[in-house]
N, C-alpha and C positions, 0 to 999 in steps of 0.2 A: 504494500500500500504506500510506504513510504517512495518510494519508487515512481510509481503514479503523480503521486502530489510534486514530486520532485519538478517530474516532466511538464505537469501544467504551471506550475512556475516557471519553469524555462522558457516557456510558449507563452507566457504573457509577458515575459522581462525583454525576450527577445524582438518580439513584436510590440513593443512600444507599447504597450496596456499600461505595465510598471516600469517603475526607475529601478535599475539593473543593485542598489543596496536597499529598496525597500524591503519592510519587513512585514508578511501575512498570514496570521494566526488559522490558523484550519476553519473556524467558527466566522471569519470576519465575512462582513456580505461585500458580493464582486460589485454589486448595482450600489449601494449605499456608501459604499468609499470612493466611487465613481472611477472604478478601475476598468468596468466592461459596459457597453451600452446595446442598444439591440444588437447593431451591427455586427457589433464585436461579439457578443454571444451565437448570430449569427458563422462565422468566422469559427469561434471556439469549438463547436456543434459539430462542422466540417471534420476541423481537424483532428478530433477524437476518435471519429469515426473512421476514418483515416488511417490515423496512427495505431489503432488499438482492432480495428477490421471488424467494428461493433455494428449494427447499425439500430438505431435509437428509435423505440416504440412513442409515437405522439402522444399517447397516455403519459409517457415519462419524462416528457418538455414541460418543466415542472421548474418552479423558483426554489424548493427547495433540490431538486437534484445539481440546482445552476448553480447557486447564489454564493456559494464557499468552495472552497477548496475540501472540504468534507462529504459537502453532499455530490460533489464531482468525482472525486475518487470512490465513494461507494457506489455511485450508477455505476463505472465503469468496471469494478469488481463486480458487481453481481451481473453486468452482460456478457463480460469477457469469461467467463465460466461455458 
């Protein structure tokens, strides 16, 4: 899992979401800290699917599966099975 969470850090530091020393707690919301916007959730959606060869049930386009770095690494653990 750590792993996971690593990688969507890398994916938003790298792509200009975040500044390359910020610091985001597992629980912190991506929309309320104004780190990801539709777009960019747009964008993130893509690449996970992508990256991870998941593809994401529209039941599970959810604020809580989006919104942290928690609820994203657990969608992806329970598809990636």
């Amino acid at each position: 899992m750590e792993q996971i969470k690593n990688g969507i850090l890398d994916y938003l530091k790298d792509n200009s979401f975040m500044e390359r020393g910020a610091v985001l707690k597992d629980s912190d919301s991506l929309t309320q800290n104004g780190i990801i916007d539709s777009i960019g959730l747009l964008e993130l959606i893509d690449y996970i699917c992508e990256k991870y060869s998941i593809e994401i049930p529209e039941d599970m386009l959810t604020p809580e599966n989006f919104d942290s770095l928690q609820g994203i690494t657990d969608l992806i653990t329970r598809l990636a099975k």
